[in-house]
C-alpha positions as CSV (number, residue, x, y, z in Angstrom):
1,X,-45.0,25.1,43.6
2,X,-44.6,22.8,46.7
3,X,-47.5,22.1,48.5
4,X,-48.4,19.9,51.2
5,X,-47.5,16.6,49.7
6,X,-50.2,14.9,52.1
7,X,-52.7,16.8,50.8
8,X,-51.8,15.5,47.0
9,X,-51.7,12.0,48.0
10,X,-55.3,12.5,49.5
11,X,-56.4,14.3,46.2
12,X,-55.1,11.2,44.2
13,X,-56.7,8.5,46.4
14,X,-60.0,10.4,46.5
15,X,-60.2,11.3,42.8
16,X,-58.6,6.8,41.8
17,X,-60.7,5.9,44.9
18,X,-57.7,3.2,44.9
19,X,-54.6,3.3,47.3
20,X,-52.7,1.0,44.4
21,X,-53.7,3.3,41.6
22,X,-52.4,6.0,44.0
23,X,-49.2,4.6,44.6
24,X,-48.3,3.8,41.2
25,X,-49.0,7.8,39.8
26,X,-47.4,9.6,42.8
27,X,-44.1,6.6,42.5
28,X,-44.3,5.7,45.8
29,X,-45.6,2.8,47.8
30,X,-49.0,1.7,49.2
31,X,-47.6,1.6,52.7
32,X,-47.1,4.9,52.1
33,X,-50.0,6.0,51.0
34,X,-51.4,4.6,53.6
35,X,-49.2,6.6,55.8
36,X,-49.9,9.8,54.4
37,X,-53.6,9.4,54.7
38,X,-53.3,8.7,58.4
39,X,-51.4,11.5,59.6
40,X,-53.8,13.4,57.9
41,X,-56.5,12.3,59.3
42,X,-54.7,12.6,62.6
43,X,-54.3,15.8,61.7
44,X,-57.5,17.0,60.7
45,X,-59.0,14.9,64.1
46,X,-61.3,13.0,60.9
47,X,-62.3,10.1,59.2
48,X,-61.7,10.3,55.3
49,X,-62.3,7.1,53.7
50,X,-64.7,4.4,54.5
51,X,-63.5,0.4,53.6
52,X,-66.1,-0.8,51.7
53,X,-65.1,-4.8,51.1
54,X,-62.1,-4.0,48.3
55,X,-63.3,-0.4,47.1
56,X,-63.3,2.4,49.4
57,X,-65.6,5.8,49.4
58,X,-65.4,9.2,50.9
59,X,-66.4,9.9,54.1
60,X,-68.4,13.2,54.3
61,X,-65.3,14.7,55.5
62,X,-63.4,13.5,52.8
63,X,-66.0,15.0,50.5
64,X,-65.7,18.2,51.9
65,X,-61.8,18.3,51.6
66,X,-61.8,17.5,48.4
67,X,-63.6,20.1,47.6
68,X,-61.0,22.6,48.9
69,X,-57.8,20.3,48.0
70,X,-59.3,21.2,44.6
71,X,-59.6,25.1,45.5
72,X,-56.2,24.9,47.3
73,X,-54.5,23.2,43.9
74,X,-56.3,25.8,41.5
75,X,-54.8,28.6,43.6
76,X,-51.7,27.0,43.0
77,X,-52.0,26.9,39.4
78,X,-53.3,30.4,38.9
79,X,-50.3,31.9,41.3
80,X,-47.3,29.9,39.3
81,X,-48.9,31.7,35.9
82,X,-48.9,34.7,37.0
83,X,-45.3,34.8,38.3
84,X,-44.7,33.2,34.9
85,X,-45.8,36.3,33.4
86,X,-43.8,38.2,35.2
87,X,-40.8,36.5,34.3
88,X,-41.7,37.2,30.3
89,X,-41.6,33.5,29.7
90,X,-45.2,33.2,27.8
91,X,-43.5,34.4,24.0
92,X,-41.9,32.4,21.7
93,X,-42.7,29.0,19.5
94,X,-42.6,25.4,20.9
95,X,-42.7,22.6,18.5
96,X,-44.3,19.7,20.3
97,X,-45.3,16.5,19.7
98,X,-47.2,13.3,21.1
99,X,-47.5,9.7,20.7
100,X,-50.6,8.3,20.0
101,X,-53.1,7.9,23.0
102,X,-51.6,10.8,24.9
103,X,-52.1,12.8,21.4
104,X,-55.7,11.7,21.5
105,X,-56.7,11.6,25.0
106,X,-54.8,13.8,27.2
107,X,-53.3,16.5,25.5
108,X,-55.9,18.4,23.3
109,X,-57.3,20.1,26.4
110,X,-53.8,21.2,28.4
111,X,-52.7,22.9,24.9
112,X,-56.0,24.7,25.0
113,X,-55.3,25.8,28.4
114,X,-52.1,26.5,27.3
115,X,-52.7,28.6,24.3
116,X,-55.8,30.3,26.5
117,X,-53.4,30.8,29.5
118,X,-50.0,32.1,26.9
119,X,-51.6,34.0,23.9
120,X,-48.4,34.7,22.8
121,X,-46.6,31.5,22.5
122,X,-47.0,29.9,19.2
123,X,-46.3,26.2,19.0
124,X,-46.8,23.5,16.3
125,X,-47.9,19.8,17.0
126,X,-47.6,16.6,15.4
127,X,-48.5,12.7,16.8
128,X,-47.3,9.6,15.5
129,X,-46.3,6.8,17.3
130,X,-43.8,6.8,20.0
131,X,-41.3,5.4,17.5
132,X,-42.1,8.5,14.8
133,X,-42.1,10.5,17.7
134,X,-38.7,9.4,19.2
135,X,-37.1,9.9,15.2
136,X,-38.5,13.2,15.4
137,X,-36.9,14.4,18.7
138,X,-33.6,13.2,17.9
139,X,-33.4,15.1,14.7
140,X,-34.5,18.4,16.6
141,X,-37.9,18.4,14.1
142,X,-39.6,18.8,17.7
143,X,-38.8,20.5,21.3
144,X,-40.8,18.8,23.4
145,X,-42.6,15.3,23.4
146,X,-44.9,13.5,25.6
147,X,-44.6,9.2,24.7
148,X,-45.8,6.1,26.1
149,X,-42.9,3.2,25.8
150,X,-39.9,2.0,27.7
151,X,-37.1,2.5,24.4
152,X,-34.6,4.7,25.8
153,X,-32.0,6.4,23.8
154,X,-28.8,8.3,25.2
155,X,-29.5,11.8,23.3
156,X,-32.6,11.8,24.8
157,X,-33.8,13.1,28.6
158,X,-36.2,11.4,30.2
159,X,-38.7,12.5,32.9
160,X,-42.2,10.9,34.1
161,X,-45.1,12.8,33.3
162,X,-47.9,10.7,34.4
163,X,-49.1,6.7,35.3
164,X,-51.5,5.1,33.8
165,X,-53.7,1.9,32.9
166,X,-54.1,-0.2,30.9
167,X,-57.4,-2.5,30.6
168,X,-59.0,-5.1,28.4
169,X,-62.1,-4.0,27.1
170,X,-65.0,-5.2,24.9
171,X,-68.5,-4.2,23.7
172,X,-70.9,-3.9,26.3
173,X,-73.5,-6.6,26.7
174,X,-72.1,-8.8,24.4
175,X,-71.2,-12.8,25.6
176,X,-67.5,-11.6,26.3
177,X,-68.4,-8.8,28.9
178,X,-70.5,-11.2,31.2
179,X,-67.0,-12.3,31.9
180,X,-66.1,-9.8,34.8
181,X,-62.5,-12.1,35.5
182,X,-60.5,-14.2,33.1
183,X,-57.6,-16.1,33.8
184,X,-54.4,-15.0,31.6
185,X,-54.8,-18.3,29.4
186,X,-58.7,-17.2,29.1
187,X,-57.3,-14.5,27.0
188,X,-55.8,-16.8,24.8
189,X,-59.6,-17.8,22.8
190,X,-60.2,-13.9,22.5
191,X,-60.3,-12.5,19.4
192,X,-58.6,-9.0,19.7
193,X,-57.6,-6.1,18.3
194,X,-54.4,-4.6,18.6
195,X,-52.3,-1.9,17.9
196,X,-49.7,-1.4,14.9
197,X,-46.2,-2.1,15.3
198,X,-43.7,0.6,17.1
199,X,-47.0,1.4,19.4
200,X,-45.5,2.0,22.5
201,X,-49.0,0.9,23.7
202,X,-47.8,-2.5,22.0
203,X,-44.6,-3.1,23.6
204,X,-46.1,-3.0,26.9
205,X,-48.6,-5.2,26.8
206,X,-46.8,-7.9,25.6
207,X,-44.1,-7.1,27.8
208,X,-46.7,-7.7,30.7
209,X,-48.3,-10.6,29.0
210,X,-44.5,-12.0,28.8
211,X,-44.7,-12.0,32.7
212,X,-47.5,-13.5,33.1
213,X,-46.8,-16.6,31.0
214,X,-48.2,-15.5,27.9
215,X,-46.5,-15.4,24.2
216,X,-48.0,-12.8,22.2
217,X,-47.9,-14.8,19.2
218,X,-50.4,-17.1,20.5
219,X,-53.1,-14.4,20.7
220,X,-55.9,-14.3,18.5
221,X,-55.2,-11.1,16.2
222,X,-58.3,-10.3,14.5
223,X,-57.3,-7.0,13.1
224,X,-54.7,-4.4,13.6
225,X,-55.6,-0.7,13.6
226,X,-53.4,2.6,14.2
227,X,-55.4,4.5,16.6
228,X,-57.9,4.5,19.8
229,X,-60.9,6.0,18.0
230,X,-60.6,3.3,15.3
231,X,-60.2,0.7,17.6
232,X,-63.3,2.0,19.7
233,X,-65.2,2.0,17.0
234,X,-64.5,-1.6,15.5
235,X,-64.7,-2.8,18.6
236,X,-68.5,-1.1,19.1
237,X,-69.4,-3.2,16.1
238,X,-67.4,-6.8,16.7
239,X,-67.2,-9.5,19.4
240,X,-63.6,-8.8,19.9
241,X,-62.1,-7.4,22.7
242,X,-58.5,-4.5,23.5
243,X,-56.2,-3.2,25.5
244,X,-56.6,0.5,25.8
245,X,-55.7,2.9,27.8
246,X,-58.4,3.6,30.6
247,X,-57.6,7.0,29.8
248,X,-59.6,6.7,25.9
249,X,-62.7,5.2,27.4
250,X,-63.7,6.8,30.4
251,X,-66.4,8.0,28.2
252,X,-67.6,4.8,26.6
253,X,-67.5,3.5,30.2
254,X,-69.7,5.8,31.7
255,X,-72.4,5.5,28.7
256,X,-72.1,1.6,29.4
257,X,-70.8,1.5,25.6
258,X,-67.5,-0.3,26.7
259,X,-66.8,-2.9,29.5
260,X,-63.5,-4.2,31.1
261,X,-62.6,-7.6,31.4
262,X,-60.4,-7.9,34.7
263,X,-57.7,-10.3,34.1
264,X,-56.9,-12.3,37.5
265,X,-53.1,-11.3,38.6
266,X,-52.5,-9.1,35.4
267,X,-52.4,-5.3,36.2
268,X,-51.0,-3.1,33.0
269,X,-49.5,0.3,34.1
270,X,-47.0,2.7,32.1
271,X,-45.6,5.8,32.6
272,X,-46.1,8.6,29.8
273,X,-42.7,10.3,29.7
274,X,-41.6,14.1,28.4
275,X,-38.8,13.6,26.2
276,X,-36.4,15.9,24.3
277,X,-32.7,16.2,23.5
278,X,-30.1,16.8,26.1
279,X,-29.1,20.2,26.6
280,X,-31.6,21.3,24.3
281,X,-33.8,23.4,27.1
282,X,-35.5,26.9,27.6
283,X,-38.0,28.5,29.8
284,X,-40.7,28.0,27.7
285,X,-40.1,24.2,27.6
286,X,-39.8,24.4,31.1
287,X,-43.0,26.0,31.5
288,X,-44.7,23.9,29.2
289,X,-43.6,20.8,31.3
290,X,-44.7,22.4,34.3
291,X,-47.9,23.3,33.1
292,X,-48.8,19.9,31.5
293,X,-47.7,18.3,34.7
294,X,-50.0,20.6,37.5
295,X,-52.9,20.9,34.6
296,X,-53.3,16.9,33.9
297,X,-53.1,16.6,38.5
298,X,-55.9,19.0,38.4
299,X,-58.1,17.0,35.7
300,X,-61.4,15.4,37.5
């Protein structure tokens, strides 16, 4: 459904409070985000953001159009389902799969929604890393994947699904999170725990740490584990610190469990991708995709 595309950059800044994080999840740039927030406000004759040193916060205004930019983009969503329905595309079976972090983090609630939205559709899942994943695409064991990673394979279609982050974090109130800014080298006398390899997770930290001057072999591995909730909980219970998606601790973060550890010049973002075979397409996939992608927007 197209809707006012100014109105979705507004939802984004006000829900990331960040024009950068903005930018990076709609693929476009700052400048024009920046754009797109002033016509609106030209617009609406208002004031919607307040500069407050580097952070910025809603105006009242803003408040009260985010309130009905939420309204507006649950309308949205209810009005594509039902014309879904009409269109007898909510039967059938999709066999779908995930890597890791989105398997953990993002995508038990959409197929809820899914199944609660579609009674009819039957689908299977499975999650692995994006590696297992990928195998299992490309010999048509699943439909329809959602991965983290940057391996791309001919067979395989590609399309974004959604940004996100990645952070250093560590035990709260322990020596390491007094640190609120390293330096990249800083890193260096960290002990850490880190993913397994084929983590798609994996390959793009080190491929960031690669830009910013740092080997990955000279990191201080203390242990590696296979999945988020491990890793949360050794880390609850170490003086190590990790790089995990700011997706899988929003939680700890808000019950001051976890901390992040900004690291001066080093932002980590990746895009989580849909992925299936080439010519291998139906309604219901489609549908799938478009509900994953207008569910996960919606998400506070």
């Amino acid at each position: 459904m197209a809707f006012d595309f100014r109105l979705k950059v507004f939802y984004t800044v006000a829900t990331r409070l960040s024009f950068t994080k903005a930018a990076a999840e709609l693929f476009i740039t700052q400048p024009a985000v920046t754009k797109h927030i002033k016509e609106l406000e030209q617009q609406l004759n208002v004031q919607l953001f307040l500069r407050n040193g580097s952070s910025i916060v809603l105006t009242t205004a803003g408040k009260i159009l985010l309130q009905y930019a939420e309204k507006i983009f649950q309308t949205y969503t209810e009005l594509e389902t039902e014309l879904a329905q009409l269109n007898k595309m909510e039967a059938g079976t999709l066999h779908i799969g995930a890597s890791t972090t989105v398997a953990q983090t993002i995508l038990p609630k959409i197929l809820a929604l899914f199944k609660k939205t579609y009674p009819e559709v039957n689908f299977t899942f499975i999650q692995g890393n994006t590696d297992v994943i990928t195998q299992l695409v490309l010999a048509e064991k699943i439909d329809i994947a959602i991965v983290e990673g940057a391996a791309h394979y001919p067979q395989i279609a590609y399309a974004p699904f959604a940004k996100d982050e990645i952070v250093l974090v560590t035990r709260a109130n322990n020596q390491l999170s007094k640190k609120a800014e390293i330096s990249p080298k800083q890193l260096l006398n960290i002990p850490l725990i880190l993913r397994e390899a084929g983590s798609g997770t994996l390959d793009i930290i080190f491929n960031a740490l690669n830009d910013a001057g740092i080997n990955p072999k000279d990191l201080q591995v203390e242990i590696r584990l296979e999945s988020s909730i491990a890793i949360k909980q050794y880390l609850l219970y170490s003086e190590t610190a990790t790089f995990l998606s700011i997706q899988s601790v929003i939680s700890e973060l808000k019950y001051n469990e976890l901390s992040i550890i900004e690291i001066k010049g080093l932002e980590i973002f990746r895009t989580f991708q849909f992925i299936q075979l080439h010519g291998k397409n139906s309604k219901l996939i489609d549908l799938f995709k478009r509900f994953c992608l207008t569910t996960y927007n919606l998400k506070a």
